[in-house]
Every structure is written in C-alpha cells, then in structure tokens.
C-alpha positions as CSV (number, residue, x, y, z in Angstrom):
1,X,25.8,-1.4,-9.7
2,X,27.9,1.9,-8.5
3,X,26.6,5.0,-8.6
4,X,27.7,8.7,-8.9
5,X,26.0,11.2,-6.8
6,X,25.8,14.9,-6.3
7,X,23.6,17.3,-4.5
8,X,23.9,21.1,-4.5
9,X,20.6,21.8,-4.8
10,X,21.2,23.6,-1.0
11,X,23.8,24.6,1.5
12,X,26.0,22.2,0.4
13,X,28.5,20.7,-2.4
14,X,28.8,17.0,-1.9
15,X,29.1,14.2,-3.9
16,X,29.7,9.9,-2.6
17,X,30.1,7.0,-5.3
18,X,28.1,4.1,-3.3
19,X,28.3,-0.4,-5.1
20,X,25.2,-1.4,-4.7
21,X,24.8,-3.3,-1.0
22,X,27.3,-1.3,0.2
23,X,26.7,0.1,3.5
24,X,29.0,2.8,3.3
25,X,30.5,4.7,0.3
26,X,33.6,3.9,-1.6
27,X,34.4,7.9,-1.8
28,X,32.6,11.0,0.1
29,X,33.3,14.6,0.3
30,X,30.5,17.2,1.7
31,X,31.6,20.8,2.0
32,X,29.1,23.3,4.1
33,X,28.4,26.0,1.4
34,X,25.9,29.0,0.3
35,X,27.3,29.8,-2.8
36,X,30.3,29.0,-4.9
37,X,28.6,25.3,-6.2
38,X,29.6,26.0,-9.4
39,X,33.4,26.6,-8.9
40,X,33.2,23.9,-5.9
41,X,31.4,21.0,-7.6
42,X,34.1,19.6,-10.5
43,X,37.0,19.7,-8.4
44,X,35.1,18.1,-5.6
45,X,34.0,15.6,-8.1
46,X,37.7,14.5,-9.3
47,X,39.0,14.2,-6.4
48,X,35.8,11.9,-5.0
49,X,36.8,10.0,-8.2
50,X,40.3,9.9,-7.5
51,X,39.7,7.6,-4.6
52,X,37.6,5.1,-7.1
53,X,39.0,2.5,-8.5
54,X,38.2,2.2,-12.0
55,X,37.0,5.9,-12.6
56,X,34.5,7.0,-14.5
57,X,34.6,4.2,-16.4
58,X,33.5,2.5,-13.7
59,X,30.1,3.9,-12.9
60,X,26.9,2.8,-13.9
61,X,24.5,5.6,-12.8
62,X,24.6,9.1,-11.8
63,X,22.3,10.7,-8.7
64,X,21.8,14.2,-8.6
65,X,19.3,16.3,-6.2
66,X,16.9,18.3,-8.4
67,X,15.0,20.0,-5.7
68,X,13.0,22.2,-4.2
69,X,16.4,24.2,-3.6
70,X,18.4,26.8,-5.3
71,X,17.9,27.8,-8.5
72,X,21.6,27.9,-9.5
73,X,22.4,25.2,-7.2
74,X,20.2,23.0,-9.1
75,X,21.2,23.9,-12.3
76,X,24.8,23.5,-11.5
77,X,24.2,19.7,-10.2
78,X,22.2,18.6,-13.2
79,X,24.3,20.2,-15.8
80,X,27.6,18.3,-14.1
81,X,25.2,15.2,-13.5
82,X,24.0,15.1,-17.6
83,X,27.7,15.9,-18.4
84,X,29.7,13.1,-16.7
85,X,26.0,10.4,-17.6
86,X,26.8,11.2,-21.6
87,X,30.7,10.8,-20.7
88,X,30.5,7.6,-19.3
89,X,27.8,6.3,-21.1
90,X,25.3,5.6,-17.4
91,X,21.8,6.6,-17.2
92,X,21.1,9.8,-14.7
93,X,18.3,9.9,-12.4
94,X,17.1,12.7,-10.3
95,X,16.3,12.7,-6.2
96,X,14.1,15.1,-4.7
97,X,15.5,16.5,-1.9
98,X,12.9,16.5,0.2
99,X,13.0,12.4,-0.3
100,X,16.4,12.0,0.9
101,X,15.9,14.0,3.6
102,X,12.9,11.7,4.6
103,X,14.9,8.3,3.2
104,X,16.9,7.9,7.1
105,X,13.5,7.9,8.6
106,X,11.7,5.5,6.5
107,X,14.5,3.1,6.7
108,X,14.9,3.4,10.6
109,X,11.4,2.0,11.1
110,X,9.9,4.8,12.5
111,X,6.2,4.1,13.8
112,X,5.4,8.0,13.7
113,X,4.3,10.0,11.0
114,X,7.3,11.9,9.2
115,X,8.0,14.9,7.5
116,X,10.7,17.1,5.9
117,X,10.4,20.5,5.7
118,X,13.3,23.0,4.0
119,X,12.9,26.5,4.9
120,X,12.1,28.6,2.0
121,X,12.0,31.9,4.0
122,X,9.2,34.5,4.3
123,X,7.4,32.3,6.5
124,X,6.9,29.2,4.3
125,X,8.6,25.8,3.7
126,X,9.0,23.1,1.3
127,X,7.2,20.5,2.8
128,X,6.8,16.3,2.3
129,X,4.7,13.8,5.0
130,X,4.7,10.3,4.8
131,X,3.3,7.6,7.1
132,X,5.1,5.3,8.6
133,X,6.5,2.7,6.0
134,X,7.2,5.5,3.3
135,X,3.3,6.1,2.3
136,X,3.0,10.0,0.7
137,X,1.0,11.7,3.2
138,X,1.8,15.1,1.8
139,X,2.9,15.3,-1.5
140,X,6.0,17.6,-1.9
141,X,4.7,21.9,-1.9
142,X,5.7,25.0,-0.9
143,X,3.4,26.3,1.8
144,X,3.0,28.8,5.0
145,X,4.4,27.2,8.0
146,X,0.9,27.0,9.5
147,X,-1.1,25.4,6.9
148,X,2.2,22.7,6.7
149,X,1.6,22.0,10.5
150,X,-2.2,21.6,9.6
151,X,-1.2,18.8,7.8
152,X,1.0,17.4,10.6
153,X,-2.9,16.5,12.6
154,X,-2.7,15.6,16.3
155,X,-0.3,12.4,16.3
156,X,3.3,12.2,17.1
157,X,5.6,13.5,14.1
158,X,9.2,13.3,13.5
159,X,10.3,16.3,11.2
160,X,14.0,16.7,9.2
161,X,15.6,19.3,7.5
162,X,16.2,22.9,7.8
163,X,12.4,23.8,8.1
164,X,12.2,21.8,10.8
165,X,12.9,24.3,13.9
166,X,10.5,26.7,12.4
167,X,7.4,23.8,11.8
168,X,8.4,22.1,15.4
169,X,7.5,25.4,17.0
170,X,4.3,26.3,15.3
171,X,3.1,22.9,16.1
172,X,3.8,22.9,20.0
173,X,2.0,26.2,20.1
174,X,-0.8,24.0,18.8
175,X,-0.6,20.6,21.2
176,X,1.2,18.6,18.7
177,X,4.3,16.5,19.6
178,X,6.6,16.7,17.3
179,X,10.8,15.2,17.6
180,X,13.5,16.8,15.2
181,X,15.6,14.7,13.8
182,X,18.0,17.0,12.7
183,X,18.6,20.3,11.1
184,X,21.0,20.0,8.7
185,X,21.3,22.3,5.7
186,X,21.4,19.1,3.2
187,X,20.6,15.8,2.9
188,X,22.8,13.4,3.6
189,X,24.5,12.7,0.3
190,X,25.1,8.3,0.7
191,X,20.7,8.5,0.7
192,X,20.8,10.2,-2.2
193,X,23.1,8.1,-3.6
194,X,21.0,5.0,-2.1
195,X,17.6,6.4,-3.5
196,X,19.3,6.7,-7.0
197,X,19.7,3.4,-6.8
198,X,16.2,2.4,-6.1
199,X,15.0,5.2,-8.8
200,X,13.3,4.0,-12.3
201,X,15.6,6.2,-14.7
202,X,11.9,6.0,-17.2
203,X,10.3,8.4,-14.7
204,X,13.1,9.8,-12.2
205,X,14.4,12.3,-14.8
206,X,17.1,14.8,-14.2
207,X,15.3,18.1,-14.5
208,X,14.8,20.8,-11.7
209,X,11.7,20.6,-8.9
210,X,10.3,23.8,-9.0
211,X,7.7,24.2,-5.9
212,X,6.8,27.9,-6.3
213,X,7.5,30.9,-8.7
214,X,10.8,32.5,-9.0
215,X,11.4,35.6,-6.9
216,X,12.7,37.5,-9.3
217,X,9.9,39.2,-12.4
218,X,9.8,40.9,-15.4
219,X,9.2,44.9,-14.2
220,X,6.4,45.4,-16.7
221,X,6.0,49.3,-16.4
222,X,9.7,49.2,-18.1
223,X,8.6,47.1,-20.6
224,X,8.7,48.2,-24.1
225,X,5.5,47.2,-26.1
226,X,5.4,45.1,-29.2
227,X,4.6,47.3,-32.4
C-alpha cells in the first residue's frame, strides 16, 4: 500500500509518500513555516510527486493532520487531502497531531509515561498522555499548563512537541522528572504517513480536531436584531 501524506495543521508544510514496510519514504519535503500553507502546500505536493514513480495513480491512501492546530492550516491540508483522494480514486484518513507527535515514542519502547503537548498560548496546551505501550492516559484537550502537569503524577515522563518546554518546567517546580524529546514545531511527517497506514478509514475521517473555541466572536452589541 503507498500513501500520500500532508500536515499543515502547524508550523509547517510537509508532505512524504511512504510503500507500506518501508522504513524510509520514497519522497519528502518539510518546509519550516507560520503562514503561507495555502500557497506552499500544491507546489510542494507536485514536486514530492514528481520524485514518485507512478504518480498519483499510484497511491492508495491519503494522510492528512487534522489537528488541534491552525485553523487555516487545517483547512488548507484537508481540502488538498479530499481533493487529490476523489482524484485518484484512494480513501483519505485523518491523524491527529498530537498522535504523531507521540507515534516515535511508542514505537521506541519507551518504559515511561509519555505525552505531547502543543502550545496553544495564553498559558495552555493541547495535551495527549499515554502509558507506556500506547495506552490513552489522557485523552487529547486543551488545558492550563498546570492542570496538564497534574495529569503527568509523580513518575518519570517523556514529553514531545512544542508545549513541551513550557510543561517540563511547571513540572520540575513540582518534583516531577520529566525528559523532552524534542521541540519541534510539527510532527514528523513519515509518522503521519505511518499512522495513516495503521488508521481504519470507517472512523479516522478527514475533518478538523477542534480542542477549544475559536478566538475570534461575534461582537453582539453591533449586532442588528431580527424583526
């Protein structure tokens, strides 16, 4: 089986095709990036492609991030994801972010508990434990950096992701012992290629993870009332 996969659901616009078995990718480009997904992403894609032999014809399933991340991020990544699925006739699935962030762990053995935590500003996170061997610890919120280390207990922990720095030093203020594994801005995108994979397209459905409300609201003093 080959897959397609994209994630731009954060500070970056990658996409990998990955054969089933494979330990590397066939193709792989990841650009660092804040904005701009949506001018980045197609090109990226092509050229990604270009490097595939067979095409699009080729591909059997398409990956795509659907968060917690960026709102036009995410929409950008599932709208080129359901595009290029109905194009070449594969099935799309959709990877939480959170998950292939945590996927590197799990498959390294770790003994620890792990988590992944993204920092979504103002204090808080998105936030995802597991036990060692993959077991959902915490299932996948938004929460204040001190109720996520709550959750960490007193044990060893291993946290990913951009949240990381922020939860690893809340939680050594309170005795716990916690290891980042890294801090990038984005998952790696072969995992989320890899989880794709493993996904059941039934129930892994290419539609945004929203973990908390949008920012932005309806300014209901200016609003004009219904006659």
């Amino acid at each position: 089986m080959r897959i397609l996969a994209i994630d731009t659901a954060l500070e970056a616009c990658s996409a990998c095709v990955l054969d089933a078995g494979a330990s590397a990718p066939l193709a792989r480009e990841s650009l660092p990036m804040v904005r701009g997904h949506a001018e980045a992403l197609l090109p990226q894609i092509e050229r990604v492609m270009a490097g595939v032999p067979g095409g699009f014809a080729s591909l059997d399933r398409v990956a795509v991030t659907i968060g917690p991340g960026s709102y036009t991020g995410l929409r950008v990544g599932i709208s080129a994801a359901r595009a290029i699925g109905l194009a070449a006739k594969a099935p799309v699935v959709g990877v939480s972010t959170l998950s292939a962030l945590l996927a590197p762990l799990v498959a390294a053995g770790e003994r620890r508990m792990l988590a992944a935590a993204i920092d979504a500003r103002h204090g808080g996170v998105y936030f995802q434990a597991v036990a060692p061997g993959g077991r959902t610890v915490v299932a996948p919120a938004h929460m204040a950096v001190r109720e996520a280390v709550r959750y960490l207990g007193s044990g060893a922990v291993v946290v990913s992701g951009s949240g990381g720095p922020i939860v690893a030093a809340e939680a050594l203020q309170k005795g716990v012992e916690v290891t980042l594994a890294d801090a990038e801005p984005a998952p790696e995108i072969a995992w989320v290629a890899r989880l794709g994979l493993a996904a059941d397209p039934a129930g892994a459905l290419p539609k945004p993870l929203y973990l908390r409300a949008p920012d932005a609201r309806p300014q209901d003093a200016a609003r004009i009332a219904r006659r």
